[in-house]
C-alpha positions as a Markdown table, in Angstrom:
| # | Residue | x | y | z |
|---|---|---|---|---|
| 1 | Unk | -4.0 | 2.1 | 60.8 |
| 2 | Unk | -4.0 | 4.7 | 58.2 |
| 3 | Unk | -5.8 | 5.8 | 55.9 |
| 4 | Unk | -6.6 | 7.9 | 52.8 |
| 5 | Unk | -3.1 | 7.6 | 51.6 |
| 6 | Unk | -1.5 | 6.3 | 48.5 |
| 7 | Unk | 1.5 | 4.0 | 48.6 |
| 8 | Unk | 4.9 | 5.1 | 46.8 |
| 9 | Unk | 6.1 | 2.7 | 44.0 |
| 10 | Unk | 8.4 | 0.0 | 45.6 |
| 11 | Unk | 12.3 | 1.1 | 44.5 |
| 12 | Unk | 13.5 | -0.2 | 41.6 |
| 13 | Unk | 16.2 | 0.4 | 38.8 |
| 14 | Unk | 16.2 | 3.6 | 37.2 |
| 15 | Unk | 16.2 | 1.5 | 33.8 |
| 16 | Unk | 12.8 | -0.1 | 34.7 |
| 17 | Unk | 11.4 | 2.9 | 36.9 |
| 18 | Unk | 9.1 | 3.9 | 33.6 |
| 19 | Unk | 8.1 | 2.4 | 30.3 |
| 20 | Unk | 9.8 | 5.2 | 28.1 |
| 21 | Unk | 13.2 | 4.5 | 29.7 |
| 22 | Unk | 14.2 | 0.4 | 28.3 |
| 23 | Unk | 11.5 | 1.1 | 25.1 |
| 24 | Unk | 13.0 | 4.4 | 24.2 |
| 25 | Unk | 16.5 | 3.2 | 24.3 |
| 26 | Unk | 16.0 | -0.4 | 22.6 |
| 27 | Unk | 14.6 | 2.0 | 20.0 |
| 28 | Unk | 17.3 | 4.1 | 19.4 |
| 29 | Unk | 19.9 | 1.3 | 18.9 |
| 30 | Unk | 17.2 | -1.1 | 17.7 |
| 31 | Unk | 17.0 | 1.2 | 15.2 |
| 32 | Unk | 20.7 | 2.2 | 14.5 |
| 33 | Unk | 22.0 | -1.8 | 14.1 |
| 34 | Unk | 19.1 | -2.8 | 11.8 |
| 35 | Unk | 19.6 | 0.0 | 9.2 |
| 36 | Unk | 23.1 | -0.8 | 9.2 |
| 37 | Unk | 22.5 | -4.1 | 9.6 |
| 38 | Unk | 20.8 | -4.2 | 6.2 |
| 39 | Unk | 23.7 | -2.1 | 4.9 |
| 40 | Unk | 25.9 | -4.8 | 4.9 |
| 41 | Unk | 23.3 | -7.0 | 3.4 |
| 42 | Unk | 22.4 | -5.1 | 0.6 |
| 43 | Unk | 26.0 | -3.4 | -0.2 |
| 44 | Unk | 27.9 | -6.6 | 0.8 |
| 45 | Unk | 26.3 | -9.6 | 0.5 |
| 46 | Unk | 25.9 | -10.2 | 4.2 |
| 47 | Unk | 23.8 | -13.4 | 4.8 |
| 48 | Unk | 21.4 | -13.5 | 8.1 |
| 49 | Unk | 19.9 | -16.6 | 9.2 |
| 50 | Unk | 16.1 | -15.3 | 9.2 |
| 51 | Unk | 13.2 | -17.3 | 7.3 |
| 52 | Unk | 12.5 | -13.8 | 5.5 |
| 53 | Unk | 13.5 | -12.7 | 2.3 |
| 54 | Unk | 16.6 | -9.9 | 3.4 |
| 55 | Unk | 14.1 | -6.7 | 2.4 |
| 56 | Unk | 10.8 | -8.7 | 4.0 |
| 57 | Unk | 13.3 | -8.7 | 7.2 |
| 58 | Unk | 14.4 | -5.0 | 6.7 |
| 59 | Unk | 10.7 | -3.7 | 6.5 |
| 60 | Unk | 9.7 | -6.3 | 9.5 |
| 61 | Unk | 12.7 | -5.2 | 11.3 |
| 62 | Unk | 12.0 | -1.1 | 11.5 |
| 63 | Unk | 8.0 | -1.5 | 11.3 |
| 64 | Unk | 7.4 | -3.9 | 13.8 |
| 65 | Unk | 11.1 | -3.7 | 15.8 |
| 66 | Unk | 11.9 | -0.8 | 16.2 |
| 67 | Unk | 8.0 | 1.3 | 16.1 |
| 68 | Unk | 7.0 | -1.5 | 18.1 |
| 69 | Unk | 9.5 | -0.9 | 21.0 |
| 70 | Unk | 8.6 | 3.1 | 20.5 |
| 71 | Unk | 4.9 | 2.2 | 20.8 |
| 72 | Unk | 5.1 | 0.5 | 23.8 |
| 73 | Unk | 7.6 | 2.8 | 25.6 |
| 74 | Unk | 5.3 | 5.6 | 24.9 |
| 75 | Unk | 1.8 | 4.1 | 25.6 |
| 76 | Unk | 3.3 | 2.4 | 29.1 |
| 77 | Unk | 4.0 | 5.9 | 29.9 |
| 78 | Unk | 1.0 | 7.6 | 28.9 |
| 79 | Unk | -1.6 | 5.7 | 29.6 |
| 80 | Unk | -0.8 | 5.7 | 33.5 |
| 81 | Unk | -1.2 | 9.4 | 33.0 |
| 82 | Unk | -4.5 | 8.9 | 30.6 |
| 83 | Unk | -6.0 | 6.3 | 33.5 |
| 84 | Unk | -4.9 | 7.5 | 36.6 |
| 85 | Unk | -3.9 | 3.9 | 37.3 |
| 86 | Unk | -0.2 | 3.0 | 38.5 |
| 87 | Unk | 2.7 | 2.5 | 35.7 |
| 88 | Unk | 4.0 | -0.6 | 34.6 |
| 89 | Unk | 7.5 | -1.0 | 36.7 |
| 90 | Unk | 10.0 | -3.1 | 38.1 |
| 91 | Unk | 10.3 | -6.7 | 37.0 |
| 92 | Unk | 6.8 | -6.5 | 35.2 |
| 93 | Unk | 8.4 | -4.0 | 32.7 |
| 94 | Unk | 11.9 | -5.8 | 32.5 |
| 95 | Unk | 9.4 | -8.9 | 31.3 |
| 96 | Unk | 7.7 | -7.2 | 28.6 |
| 97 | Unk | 11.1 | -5.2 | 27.4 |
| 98 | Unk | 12.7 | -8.6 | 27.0 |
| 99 | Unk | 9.7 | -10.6 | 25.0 |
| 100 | Unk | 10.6 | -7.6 | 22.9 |
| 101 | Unk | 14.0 | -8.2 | 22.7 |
| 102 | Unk | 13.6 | -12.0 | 22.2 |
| 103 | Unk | 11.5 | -11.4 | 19.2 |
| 104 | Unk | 14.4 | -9.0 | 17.4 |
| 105 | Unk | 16.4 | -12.3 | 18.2 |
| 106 | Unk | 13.8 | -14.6 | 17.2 |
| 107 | Unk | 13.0 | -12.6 | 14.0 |
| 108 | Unk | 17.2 | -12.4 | 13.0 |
| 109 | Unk | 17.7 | -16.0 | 13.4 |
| 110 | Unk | 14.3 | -17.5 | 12.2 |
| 111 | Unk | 15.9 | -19.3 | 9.3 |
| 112 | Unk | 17.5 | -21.6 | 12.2 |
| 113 | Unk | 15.1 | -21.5 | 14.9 |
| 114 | Unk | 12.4 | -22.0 | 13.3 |
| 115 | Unk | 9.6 | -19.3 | 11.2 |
| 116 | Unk | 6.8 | -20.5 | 13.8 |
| 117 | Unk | 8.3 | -20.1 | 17.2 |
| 118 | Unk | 9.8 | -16.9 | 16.1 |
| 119 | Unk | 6.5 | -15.5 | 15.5 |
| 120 | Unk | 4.7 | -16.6 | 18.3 |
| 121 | Unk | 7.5 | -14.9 | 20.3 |
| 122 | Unk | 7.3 | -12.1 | 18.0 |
| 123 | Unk | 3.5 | -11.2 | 17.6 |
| 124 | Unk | 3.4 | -12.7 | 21.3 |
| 125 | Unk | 4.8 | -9.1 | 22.4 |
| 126 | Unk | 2.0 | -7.2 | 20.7 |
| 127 | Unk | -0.9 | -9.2 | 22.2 |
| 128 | Unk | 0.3 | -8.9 | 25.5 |
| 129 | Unk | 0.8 | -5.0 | 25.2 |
| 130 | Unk | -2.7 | -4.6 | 24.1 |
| 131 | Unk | -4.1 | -6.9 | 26.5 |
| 132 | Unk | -1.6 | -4.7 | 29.6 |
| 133 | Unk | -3.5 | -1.1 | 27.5 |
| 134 | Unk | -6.5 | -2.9 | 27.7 |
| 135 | Unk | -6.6 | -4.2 | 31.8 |
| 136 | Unk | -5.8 | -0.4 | 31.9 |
| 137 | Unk | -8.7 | 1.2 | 30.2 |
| 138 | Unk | -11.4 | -1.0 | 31.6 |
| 139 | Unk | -9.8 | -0.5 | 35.1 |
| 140 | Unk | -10.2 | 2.9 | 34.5 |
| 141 | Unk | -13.4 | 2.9 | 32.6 |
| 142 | Unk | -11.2 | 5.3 | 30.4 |
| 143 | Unk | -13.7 | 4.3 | 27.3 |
| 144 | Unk | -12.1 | 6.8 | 25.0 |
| 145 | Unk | -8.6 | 5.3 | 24.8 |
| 146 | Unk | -10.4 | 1.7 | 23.5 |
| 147 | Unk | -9.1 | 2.8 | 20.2 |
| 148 | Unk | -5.4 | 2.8 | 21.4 |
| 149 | Unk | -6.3 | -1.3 | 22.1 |
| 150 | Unk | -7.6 | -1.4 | 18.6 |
| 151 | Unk | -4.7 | 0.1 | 16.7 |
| 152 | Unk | -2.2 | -2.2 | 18.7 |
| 153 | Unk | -4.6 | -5.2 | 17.6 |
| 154 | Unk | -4.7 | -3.9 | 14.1 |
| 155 | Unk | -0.5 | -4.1 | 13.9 |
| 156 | Unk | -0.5 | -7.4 | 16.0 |
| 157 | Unk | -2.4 | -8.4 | 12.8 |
| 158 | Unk | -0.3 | -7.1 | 10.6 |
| 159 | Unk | 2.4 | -8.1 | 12.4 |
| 160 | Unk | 1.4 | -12.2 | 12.3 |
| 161 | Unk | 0.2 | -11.7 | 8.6 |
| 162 | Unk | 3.6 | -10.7 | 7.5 |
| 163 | Unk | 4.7 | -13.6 | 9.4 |
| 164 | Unk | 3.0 | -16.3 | 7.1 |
| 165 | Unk | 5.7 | -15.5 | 4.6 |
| 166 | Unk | 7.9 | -17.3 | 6.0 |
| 167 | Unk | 5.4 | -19.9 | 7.3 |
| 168 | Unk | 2.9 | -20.4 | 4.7 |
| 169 | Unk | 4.7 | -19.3 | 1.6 |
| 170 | Unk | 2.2 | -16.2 | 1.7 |
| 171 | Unk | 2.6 | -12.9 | 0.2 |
| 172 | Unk | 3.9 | -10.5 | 2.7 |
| 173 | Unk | 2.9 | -7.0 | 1.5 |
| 174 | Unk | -1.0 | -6.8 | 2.5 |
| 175 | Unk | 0.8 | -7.2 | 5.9 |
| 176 | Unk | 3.5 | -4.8 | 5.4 |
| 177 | Unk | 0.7 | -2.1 | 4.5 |
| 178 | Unk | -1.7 | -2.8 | 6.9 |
| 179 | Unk | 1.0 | -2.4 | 9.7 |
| 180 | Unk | 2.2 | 1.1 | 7.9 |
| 181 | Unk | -1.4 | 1.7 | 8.0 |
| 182 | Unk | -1.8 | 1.0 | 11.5 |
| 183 | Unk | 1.2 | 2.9 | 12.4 |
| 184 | Unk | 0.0 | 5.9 | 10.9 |
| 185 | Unk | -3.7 | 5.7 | 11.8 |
| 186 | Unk | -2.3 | 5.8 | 15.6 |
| 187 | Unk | -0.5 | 9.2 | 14.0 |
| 188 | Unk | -3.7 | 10.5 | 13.3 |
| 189 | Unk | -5.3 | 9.4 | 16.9 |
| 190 | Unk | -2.3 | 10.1 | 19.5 |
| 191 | Unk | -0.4 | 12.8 | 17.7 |
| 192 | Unk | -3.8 | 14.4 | 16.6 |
| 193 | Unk | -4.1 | 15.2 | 20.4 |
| 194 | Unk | -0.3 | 15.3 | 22.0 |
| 195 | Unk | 0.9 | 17.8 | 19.2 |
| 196 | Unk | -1.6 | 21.0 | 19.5 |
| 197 | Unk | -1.6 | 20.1 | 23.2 |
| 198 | Unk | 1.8 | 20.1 | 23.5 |
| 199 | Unk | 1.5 | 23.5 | 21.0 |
| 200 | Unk | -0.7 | 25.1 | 23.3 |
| 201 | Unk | 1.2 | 24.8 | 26.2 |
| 202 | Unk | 4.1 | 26.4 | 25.1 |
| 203 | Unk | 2.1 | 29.2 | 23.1 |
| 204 | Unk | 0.4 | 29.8 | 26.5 |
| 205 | Unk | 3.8 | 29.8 | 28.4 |
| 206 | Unk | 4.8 | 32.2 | 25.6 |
| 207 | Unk | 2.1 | 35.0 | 26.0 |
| 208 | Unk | 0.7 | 33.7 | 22.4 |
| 209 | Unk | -3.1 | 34.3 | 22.3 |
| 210 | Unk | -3.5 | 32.6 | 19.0 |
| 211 | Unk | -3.8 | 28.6 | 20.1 |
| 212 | Unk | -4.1 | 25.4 | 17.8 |
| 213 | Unk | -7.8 | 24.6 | 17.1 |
| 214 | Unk | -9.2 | 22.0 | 19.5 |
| 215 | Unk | -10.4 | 18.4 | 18.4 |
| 216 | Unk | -13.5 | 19.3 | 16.6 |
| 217 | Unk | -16.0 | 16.9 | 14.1 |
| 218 | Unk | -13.7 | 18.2 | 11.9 |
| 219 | Unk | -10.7 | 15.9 | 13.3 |
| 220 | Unk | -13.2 | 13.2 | 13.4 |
| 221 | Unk | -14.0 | 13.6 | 9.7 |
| 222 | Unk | -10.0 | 13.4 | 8.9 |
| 223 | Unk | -9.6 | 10.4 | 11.2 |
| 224 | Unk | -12.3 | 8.5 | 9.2 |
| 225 | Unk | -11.0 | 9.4 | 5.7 |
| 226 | Unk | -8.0 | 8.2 | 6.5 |
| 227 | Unk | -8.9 | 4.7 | 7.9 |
| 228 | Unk | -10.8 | 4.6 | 4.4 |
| 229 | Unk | -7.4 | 5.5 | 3.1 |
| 230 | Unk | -5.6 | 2.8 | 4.4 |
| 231 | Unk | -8.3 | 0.4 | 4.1 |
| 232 | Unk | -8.5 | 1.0 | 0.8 |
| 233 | Unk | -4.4 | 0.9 | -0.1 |
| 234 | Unk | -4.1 | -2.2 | 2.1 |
| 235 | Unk | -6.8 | -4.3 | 0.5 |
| 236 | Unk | -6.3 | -2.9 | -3.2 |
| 237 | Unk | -3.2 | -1.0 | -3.6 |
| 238 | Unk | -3.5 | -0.5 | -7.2 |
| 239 | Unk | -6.8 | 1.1 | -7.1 |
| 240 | Unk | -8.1 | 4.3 | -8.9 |
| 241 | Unk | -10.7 | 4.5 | -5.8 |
| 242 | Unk | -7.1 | 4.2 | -3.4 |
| 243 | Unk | -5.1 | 6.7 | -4.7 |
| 244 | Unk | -8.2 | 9.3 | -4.9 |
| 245 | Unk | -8.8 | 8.1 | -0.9 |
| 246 | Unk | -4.6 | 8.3 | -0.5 |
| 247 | Unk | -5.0 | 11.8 | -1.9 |
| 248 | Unk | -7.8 | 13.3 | 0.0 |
| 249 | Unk | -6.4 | 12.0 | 3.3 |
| 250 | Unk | -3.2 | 13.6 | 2.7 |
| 251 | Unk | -4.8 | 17.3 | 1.9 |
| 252 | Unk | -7.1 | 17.1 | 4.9 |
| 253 | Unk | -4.2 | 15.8 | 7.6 |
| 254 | Unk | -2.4 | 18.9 | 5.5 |
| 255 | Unk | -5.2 | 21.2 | 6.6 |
| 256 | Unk | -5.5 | 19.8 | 10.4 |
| 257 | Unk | -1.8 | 20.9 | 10.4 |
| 258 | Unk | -2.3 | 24.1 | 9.5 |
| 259 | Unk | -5.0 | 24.9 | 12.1 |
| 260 | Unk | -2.5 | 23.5 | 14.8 |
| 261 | Unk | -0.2 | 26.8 | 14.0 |
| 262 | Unk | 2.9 | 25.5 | 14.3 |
| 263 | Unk | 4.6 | 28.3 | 12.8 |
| 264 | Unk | 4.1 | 30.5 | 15.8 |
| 265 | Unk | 6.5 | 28.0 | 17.5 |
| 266 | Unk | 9.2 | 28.0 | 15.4 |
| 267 | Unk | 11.9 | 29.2 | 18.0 |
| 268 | Unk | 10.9 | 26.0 | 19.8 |
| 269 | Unk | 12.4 | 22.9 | 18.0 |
| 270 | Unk | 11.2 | 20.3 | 20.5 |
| 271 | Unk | 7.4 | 22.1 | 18.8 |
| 272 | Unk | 7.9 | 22.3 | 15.4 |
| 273 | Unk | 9.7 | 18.5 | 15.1 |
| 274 | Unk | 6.2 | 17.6 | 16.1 |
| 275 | Unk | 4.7 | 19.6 | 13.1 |
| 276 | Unk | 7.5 | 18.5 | 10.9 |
| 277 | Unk | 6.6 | 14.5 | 11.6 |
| 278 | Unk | 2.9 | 15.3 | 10.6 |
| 279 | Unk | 4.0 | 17.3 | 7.9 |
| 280 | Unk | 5.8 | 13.9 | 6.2 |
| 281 | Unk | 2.3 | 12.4 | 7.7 |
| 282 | Unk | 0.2 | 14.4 | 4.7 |
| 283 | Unk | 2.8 | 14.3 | 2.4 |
| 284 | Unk | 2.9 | 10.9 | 2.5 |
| 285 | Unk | -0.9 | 10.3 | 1.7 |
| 286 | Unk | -0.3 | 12.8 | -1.3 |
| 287 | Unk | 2.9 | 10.9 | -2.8 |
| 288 | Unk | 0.8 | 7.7 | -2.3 |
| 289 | Unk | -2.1 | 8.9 | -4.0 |
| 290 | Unk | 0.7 | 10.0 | -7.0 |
| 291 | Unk | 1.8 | 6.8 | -6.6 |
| 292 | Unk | -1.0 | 4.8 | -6.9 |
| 293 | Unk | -2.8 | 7.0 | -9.9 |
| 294 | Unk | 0.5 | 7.1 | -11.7 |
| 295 | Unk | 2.9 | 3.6 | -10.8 |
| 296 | Unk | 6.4 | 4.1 | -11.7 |
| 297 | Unk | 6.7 | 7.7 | -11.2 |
| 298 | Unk | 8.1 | 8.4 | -7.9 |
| 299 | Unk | 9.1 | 4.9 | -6.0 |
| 300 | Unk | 9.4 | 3.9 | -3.4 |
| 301 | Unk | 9.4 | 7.6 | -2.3 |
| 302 | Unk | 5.9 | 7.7 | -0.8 |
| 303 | Unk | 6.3 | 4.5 | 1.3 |
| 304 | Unk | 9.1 | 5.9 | 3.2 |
| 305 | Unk | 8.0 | 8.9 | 3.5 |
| 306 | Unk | 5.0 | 7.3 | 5.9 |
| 307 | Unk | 7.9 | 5.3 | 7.7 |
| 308 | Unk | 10.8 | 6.9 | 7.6 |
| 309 | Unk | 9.8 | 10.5 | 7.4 |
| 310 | Unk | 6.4 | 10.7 | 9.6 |
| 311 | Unk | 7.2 | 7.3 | 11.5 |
| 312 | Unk | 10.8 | 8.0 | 12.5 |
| 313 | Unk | 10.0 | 11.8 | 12.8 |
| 314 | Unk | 7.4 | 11.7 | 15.1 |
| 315 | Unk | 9.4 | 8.9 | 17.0 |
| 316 | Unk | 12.5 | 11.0 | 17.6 |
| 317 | Unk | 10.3 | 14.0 | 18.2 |
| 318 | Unk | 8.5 | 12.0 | 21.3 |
| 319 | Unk | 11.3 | 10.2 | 22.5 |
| 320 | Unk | 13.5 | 13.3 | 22.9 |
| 321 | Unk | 11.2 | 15.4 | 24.6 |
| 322 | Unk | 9.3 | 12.5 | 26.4 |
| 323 | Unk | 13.0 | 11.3 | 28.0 |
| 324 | Unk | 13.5 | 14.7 | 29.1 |
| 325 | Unk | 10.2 | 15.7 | 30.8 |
| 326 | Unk | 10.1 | 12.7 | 32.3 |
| 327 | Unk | 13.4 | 12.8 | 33.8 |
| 328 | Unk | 13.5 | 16.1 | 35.0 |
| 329 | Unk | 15.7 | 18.2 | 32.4 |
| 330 | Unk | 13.9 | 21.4 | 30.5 |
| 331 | Unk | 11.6 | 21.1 | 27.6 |
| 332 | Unk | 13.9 | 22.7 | 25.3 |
| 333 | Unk | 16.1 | 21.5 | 22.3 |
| 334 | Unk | 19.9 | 21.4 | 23.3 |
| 335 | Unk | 22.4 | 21.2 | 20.4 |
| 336 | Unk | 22.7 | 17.7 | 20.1 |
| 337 | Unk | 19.0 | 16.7 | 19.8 |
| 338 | Unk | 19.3 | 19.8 | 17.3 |
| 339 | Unk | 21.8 | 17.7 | 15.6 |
| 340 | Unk | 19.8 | 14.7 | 15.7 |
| 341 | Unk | 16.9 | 16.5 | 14.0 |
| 342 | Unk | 19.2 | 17.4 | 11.5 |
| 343 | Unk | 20.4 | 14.1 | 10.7 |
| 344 | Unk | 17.3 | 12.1 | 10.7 |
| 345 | Unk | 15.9 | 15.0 | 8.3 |
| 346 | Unk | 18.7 | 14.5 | 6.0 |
| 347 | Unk | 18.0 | 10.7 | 6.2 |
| 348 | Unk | 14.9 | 11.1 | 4.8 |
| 349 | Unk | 15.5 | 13.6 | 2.3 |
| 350 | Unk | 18.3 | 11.2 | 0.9 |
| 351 | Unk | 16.1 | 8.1 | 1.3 |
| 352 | Unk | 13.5 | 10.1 | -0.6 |
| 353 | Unk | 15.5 | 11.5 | -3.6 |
| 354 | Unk | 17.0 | 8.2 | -3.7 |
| 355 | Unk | 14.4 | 6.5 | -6.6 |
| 356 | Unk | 14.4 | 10.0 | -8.2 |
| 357 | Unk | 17.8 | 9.9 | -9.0 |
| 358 | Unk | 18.7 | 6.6 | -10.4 |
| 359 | Unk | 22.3 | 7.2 | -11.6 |
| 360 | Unk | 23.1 | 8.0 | -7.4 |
| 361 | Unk | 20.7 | 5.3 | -5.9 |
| 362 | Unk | 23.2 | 3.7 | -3.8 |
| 363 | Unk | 25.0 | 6.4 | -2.7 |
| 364 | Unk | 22.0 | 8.0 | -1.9 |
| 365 | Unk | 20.6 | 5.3 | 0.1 |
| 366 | Unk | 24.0 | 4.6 | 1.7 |
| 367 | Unk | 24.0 | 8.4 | 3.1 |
| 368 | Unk | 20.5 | 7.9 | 4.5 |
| 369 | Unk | 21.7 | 4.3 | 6.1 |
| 370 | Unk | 24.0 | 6.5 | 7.7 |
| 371 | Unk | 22.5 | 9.6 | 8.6 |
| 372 | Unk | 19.7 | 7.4 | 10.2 |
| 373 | Unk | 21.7 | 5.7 | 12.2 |
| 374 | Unk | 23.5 | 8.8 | 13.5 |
| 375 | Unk | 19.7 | 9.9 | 14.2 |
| 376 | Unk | 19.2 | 6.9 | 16.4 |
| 377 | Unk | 22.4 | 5.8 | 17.6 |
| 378 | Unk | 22.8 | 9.1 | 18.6 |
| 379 | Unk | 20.0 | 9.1 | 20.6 |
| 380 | Unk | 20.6 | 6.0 | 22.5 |
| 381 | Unk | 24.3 | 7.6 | 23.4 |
| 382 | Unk | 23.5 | 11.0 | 24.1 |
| 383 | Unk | 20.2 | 9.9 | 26.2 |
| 384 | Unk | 21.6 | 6.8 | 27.7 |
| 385 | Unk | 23.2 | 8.5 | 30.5 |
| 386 | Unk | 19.1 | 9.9 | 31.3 |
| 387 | Unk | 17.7 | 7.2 | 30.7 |
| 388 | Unk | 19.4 | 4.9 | 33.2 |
| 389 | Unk | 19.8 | 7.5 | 35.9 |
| 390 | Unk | 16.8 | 8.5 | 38.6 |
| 391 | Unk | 14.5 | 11.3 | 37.7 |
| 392 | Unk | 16.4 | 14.7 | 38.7 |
């Protein structure tokens, strides 16, 4: 009998071989149908059978759809890596893929299935993805990632508090903002370590001897003004205390990018996407501070410059160069992803400028429909064919 060796993963689909593979691409199209989706119910009257108001089931739709399918694709990859325990695979994986799928369903057709199975379905898929992150880290005794488990809770309750709209007749924006909150707090947590890691790597490769500063208290200090920056927009929105706390978290996450030096990878788009994401990360604080100090001024511009600028940048970013680490190809920017950048960019400078410009609202916000859903769409076609193919 032997011993002292470690058993290969049991064969299985390409499509189910790694978490990144069915999350990443539900993403991608996830994302692509939904904004399009709500397109044709905005521009042309389109009625869907969901228990939501139509813009309660937009925001629903790419906050807890689509950067739910993102989060779990990425953190069923990683934390294997962060543990040292084996990946979710195989039929396990197709399970929790499709509870996410059957909540998109449940969520679309509420209005006839019913607001309360569709959110046990539906905020189902986040419990169980905490309690999968969780068996993990105790396994493991990985302490450090316990506050992975806690930002997944923390959208979970988001997630079931947007829910009581349609259920209780409740008010679904503390919801809403607590699950943008959420979203970005796990910004400043996971991308505060992946991006100057990922920086430092390809500096080193490089020959660059000036490297992004390491996780210092100083990290820690941003981290905790900006859970008192979300706290505080998320329980009082229209605060003076809120927008001062929106404000300060945006300079310092503007200053933690800067000590990352991003700049030095410019010739390395896969890099500086990274950057760019935390870039709409700060800026978005900033405009919410505006925002909240002066109401009226600017919009809805600060809201989707969290989503759909530091959300769906840093999203793209990781699921581009994630897909092709992990399947074998070079860590390097090919034209296409290079057009994808660009059009997801353009998505959010047009969904941006949008509330600034009044007299071209709609066609502003019908190029950004679009150019977002080239983003993602694109994705899913150009990536499909790694996606569902073995590891090179």
């Amino acid at each position: 009998m032997q011993t002292g060796t470690t058993a290969a993963p049991a064969p299985t689909l390409p499509l189910l071989d790694l978490g990144f593979r069915p999350f990443f691409l539900g993403a991608g199209l996830w994302a692509a149908f939904a904004v399009l989706l709500w397109g044709a119910v905005l521009g042309h009257g389109l009625q869907i059978p969901t228990a939501f108001t139509p813009a309660a089931w937009h925001a629903h739709a790419m906050l807890f759809g689509f950067l739910g399918a993102a989060l779990a694709g990425f953190l069923t990859t990683a934390v294997p890596n962060w543990t040292g325990r084996p990946a979710l695979r195989g039929l396990p994986l197709g399970g929790l893929a499709l509870l996410w799928l059957a909540g998109r369903a449940a969520c679309l057709t509420s209005g006839a299935i019913g607001a309360v199975p569709a959110a046990v379905v539906d905020v189902g898929f986040f419990v169980v993805l905490a309690g999968l992150v969780l068996r993990e880290v105790v396994a493991a005794r990985n302490w450090r990632n316990l506050f992975v488990v806690a930002g997944i809770a923390a959208v979970a309750t988001a997630n079931l508090l947007v829910h009581l709209g349609p259920i209780a007749g409740l008010d679904t924006g503390l919801g809403n903002r607590l699950g943008v909150g959420g979203f970005a707090l796990l910004i400043v947590l996971i991308g505060g370590r992946i991006v100057p890691a990922f920086t430092r790597n390809w500096l080193k490769q490089a020959g660059e001897t000036r490297l992004p500063a390491t996780w210092a208290r100083f990290d820690s200090a941003v981290a905790l003004v900006t859970v008192a920056a979300v706290a505080g927009w998320a329980g009082a929105p229209d605060s003076a205390l809120a927008g001062v706390l929106a404000l300060l978290a945006g300079a310092l996450n503007a200053v933690r990018l800067s000590r990352w030096r991003g700049w030095l990878a410019r010739r390395e788009p896969l890099i500086l996407v990274l950057h760019l994401g935390y870039a709409w990360l700060a800026a978005g604080f900033l405009l919410l501070g505006v925002q909240t100090l002066q109401p009226g001024l600017i919009g809805t511009s600060a809201l989707h410059a969290l989503t759909a600028g530091a959300m769906g940048t840093m999203v793209l970013a990781v699921m581009t160069r994630a897909s092709r680490g992990h399947t074998g190809r070079p860590l390097t920017a090919d034209v296409p992803t290079l057009l994808l950048f660009a059009a997801l960019t353009l998505a959010v400078a047009c969904r941006l400028a949008a509330p600034l410009l009044p007299a071209l609202y709609l066609p502003l916000l019908s190029a950004a429909a679009l150019a977002w859903a080239v983003a993602f769409g694109g994705f899913a076609a150009t990536y499909a064919p790694m996606l569902l193919s073995p590891r090179k």
